[in-house]
Rosetta silent file (secondary structure, phi, psi, omega in degrees, C-alpha in Angstrom):
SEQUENCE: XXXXXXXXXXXXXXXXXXXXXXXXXXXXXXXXXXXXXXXXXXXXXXXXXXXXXXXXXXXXXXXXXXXXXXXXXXXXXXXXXXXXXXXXXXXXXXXXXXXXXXXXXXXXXXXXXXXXXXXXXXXXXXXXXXXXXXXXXXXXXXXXXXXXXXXXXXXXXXXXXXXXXXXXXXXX
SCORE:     score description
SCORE:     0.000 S_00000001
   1 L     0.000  133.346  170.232  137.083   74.549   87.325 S_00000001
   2 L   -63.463  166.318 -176.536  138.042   77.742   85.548 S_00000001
   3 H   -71.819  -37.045  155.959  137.120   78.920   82.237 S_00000001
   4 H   -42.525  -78.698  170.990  139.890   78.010   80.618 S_00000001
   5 H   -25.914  -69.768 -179.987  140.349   74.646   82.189 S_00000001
   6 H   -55.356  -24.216  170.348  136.530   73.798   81.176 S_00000001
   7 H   -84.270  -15.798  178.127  136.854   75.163   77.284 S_00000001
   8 H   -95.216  -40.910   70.743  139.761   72.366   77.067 S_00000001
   9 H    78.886 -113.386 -136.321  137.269   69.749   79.035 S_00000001
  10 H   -57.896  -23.058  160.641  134.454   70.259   76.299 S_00000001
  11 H   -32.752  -45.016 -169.071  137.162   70.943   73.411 S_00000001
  12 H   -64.411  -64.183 -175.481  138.426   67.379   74.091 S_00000001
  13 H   -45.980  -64.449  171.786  134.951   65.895   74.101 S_00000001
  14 H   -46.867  -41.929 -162.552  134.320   68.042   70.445 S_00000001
  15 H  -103.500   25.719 -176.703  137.282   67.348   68.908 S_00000001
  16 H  -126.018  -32.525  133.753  137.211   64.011   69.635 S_00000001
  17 H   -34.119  -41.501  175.427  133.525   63.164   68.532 S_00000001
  18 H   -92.128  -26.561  166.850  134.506   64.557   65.347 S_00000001
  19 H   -69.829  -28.110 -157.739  138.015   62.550   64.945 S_00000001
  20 H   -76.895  -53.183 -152.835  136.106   59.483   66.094 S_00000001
  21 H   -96.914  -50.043 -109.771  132.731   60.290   63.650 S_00000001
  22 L    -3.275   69.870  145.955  134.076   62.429   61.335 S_00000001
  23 L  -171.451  164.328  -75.998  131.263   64.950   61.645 S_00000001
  24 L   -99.382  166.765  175.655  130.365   68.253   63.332 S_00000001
  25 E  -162.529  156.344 -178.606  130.412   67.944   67.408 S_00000001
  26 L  -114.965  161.984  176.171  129.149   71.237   69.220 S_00000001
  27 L  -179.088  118.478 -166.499  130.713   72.635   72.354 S_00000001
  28 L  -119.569  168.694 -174.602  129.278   74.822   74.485 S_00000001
  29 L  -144.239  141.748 -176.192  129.929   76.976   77.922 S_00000001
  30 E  -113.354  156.664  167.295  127.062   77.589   80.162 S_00000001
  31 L   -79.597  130.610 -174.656  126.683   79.907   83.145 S_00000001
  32 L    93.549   41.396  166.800  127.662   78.662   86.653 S_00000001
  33 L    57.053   31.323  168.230  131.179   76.705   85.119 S_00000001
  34 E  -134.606  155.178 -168.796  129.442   74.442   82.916 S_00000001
  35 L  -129.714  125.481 -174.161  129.859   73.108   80.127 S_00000001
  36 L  -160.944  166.824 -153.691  128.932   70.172   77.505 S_00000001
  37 L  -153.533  126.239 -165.732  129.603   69.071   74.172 S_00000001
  38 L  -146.998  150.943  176.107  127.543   66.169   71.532 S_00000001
  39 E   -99.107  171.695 -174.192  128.227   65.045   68.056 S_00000001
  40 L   -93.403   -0.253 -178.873  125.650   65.526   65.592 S_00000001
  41 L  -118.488  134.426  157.401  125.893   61.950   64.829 S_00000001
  42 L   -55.869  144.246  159.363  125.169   58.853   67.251 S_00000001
  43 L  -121.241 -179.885 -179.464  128.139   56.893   68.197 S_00000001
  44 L   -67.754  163.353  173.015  128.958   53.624   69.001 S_00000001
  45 H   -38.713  -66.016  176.400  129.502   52.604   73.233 S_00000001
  46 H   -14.682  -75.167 -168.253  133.547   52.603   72.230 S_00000001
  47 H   -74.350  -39.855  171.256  133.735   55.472   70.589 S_00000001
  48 H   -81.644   -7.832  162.120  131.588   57.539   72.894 S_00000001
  49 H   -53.560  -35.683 -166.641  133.555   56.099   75.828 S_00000001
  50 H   -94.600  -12.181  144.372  136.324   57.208   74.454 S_00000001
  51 H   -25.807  -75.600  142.683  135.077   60.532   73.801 S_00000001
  52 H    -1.629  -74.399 -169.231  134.295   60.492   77.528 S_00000001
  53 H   -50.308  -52.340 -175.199  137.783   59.988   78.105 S_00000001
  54 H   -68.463  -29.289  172.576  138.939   62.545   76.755 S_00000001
  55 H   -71.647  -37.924 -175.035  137.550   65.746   78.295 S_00000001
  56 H   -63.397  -17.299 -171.862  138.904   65.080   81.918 S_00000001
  57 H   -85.846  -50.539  179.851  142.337   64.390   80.362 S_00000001
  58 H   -52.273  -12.168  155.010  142.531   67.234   77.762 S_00000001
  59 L   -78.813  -44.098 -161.127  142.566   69.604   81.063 S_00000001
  60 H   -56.829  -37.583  158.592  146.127   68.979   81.854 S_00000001
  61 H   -16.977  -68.967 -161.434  146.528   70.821   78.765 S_00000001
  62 H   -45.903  -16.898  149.366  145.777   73.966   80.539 S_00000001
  63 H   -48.077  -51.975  176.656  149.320   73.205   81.764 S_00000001
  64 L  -121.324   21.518  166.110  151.377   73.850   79.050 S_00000001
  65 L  -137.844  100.656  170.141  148.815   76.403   77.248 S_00000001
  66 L   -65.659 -178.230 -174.436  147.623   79.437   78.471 S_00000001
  67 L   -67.819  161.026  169.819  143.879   81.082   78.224 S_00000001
  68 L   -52.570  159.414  168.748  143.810   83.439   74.910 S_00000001
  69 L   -82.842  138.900 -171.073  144.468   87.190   76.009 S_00000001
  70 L   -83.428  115.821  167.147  141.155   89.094   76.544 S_00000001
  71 L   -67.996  161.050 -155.012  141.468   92.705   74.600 S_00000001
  72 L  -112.458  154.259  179.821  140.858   95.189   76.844 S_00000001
  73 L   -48.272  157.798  172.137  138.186   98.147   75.413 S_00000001
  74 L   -87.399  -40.256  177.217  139.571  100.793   73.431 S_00000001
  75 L   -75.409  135.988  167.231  138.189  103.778   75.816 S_00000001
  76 L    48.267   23.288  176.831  139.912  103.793   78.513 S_00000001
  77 L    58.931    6.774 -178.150  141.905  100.716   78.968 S_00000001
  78 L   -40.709  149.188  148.660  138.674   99.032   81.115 S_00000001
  79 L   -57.160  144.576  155.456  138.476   95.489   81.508 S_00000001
  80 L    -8.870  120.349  179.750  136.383   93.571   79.535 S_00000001
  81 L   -83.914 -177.647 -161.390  132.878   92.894   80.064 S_00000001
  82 L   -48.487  149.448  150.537  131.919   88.821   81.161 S_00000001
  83 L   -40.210  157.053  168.966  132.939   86.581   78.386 S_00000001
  84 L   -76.513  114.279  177.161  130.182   85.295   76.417 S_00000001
  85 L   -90.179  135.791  157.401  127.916   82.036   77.774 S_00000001
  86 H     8.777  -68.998 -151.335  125.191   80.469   76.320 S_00000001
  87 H   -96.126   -5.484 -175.266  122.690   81.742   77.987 S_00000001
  88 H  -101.693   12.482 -171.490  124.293   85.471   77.408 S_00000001
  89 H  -121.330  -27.241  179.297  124.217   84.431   73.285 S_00000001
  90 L   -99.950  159.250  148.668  121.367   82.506   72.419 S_00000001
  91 L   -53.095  167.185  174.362  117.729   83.204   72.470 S_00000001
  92 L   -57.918  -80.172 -153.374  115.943   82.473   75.844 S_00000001
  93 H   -68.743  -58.653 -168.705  113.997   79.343   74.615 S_00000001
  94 H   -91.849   31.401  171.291  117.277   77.725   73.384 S_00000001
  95 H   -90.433  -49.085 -178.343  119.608   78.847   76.075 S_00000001
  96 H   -46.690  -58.945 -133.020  116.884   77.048   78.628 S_00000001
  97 H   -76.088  -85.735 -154.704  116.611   73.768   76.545 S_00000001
  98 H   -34.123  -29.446  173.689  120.121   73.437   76.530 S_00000001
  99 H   -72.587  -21.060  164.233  120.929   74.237   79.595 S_00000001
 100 H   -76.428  -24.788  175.242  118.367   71.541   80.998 S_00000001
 101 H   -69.414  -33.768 -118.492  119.969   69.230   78.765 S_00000001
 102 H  -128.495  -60.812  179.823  123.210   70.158   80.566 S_00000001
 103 H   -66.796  -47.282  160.032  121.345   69.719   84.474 S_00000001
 104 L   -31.702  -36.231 -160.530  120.543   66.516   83.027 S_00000001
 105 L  -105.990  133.176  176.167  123.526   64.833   81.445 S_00000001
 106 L   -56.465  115.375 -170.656  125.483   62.136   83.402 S_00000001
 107 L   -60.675  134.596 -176.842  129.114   63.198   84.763 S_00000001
 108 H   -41.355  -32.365 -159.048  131.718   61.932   82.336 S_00000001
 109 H   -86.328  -19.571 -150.619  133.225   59.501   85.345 S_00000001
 110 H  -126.299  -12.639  132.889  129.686   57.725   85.797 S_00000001
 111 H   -54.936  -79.016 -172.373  129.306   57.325   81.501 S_00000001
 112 H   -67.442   -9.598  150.347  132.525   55.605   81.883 S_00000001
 113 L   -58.549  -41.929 -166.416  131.810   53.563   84.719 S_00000001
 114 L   -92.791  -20.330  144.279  128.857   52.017   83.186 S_00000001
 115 L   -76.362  -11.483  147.983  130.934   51.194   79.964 S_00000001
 116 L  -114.137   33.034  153.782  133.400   49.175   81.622 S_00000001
 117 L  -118.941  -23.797 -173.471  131.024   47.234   83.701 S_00000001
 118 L   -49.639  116.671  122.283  128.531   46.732   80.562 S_00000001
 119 L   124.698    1.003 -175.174  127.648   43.048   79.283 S_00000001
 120 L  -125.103   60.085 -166.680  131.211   41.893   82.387 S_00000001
 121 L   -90.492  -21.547 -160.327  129.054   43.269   85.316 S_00000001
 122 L  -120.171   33.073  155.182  129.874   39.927   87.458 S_00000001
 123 L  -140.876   83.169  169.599  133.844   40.288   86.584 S_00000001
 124 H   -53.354  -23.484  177.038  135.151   43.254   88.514 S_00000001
 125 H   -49.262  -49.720  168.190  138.428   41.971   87.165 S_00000001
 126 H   -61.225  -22.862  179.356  137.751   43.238   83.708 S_00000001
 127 H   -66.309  -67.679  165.995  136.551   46.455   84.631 S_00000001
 128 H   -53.939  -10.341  157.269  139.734   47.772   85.355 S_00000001
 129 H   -82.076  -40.001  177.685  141.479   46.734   82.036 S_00000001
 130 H   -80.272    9.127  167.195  138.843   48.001   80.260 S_00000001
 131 H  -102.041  -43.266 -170.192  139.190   51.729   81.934 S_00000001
 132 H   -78.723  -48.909 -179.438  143.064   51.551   81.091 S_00000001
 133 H   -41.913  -61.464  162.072  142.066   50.626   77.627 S_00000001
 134 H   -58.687  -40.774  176.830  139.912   53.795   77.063 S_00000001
 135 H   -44.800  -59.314 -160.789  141.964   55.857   79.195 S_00000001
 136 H   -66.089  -40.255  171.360  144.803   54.803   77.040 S_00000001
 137 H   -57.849  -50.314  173.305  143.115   55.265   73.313 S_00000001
 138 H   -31.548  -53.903 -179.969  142.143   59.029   74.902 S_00000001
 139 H   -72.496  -16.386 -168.578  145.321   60.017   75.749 S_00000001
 140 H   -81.527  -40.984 -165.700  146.802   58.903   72.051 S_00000001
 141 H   -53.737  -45.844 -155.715  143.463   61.051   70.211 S_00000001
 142 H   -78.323  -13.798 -165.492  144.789   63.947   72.401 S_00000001
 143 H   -59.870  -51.128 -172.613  148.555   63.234   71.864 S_00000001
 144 H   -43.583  -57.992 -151.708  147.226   63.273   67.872 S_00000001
 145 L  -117.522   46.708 -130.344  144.773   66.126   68.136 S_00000001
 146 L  -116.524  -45.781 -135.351  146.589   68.389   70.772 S_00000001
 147 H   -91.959  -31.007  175.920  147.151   71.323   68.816 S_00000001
 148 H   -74.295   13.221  176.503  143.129   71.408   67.527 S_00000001
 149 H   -87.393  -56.680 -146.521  142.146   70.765   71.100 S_00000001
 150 H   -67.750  -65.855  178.790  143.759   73.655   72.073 S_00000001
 151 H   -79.802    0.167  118.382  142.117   76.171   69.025 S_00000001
 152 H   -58.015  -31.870  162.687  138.994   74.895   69.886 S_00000001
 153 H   -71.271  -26.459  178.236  139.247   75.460   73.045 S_00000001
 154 H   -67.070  -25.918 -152.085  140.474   78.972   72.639 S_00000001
 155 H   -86.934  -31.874  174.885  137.551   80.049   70.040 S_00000001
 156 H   -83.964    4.121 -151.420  135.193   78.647   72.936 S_00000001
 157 H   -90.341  -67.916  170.559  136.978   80.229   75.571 S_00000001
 158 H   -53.444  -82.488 -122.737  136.244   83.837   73.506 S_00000001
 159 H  -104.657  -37.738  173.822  132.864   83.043   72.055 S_00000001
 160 L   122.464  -45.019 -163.925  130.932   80.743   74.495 S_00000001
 161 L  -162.655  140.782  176.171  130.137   78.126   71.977 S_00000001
 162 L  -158.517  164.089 -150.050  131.804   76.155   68.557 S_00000001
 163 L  -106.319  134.845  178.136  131.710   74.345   66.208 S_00000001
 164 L  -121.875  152.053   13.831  134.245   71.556   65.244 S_00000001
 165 L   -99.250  141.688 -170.446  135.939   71.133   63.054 S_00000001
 166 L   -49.181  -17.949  174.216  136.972   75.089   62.912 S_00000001
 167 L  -129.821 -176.043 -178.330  136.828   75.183   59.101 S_00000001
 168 L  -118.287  130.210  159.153  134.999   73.337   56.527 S_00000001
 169 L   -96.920  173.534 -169.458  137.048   71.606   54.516 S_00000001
 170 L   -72.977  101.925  174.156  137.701   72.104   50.287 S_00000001
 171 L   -38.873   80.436 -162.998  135.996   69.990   48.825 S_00000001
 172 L  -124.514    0.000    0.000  139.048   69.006   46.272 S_00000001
């Protein structure tokens, strides 16, 4: 998966932990095309299934929005040096933990397996209504949250790692 593709992935996951919670979700880009993304709050099974849900679908984005433009150096027109990762941003001790945290973590398809077999394990029938159920709340948060998937994913695209939601709001 490309860099792009993968900042709307973990964008999805972030900005979807925080519509779902409403508070902070992290989202990070790793070296070697990875990526991951946690709220700062537990959630419920639901809600992080539906979380889940959301990063593989929030790449099709990448369809009707391109990556941000990279500026190119001021001397000499050069390209750019690598985008920023994790592990090229952080100290050493927390670029590791996270990144073991990262080698670690369950692939979104195998989190959502195991939430639509939980507590129905001996009615495969149910399994499959309950994956179109989550599919289908996923695709409405992104219908909803499309355009802040997107400028989260660009700021993580540039920076390596963000925070959502991109502003704090005024306390009014």
């Amino acid at each position: 998966m490309n860099r792009w593709t993968l900042s709307l992935h973990e964008a999805g996951h972030a900005v979807a932990a925080w519509a779902l919670t409403g508070t902070r979700a992290i989202a990070t880009l790793h070296d070697g095309a990875a990526g991951a993304a946690w709220p700062l709050e537990e959630m419920n099974p639901t809600d992080r299934a539906i979380m889940t849900a959301v990063g593989p679908l929030a790449e099709t984005l990448a369809h009707r929005y391109s990556a941000p433009e990279i500026a190119r150096q001021l001397a000499g027109d050069t390209p750019p040096r690598a985008l920023p990762t994790v592990e090229t941003i952080a100290t050493v001790e927390t670029a590791a933990e996270l990144r073991s945290v990262v080698v670690r973590g369950v692939p979104d398809h195998v989190v959502l397996a195991r939430f639509c077999i939980a507590g129905v394990e001996h009615q495969p029938e149910r399994w499959a209504r309950r994956h179109a159920w989550v599919q289908s709340l996923a695709e409405r948060l992104i219908r909803s949250h499309e355009k802040s998937i997107v400028e989260v994913a660009r700021v993580l695209y540039l920076r390596g790692v963000v925070s959502v939601p991109l502003e704090e709001r005024n306390a009014s």
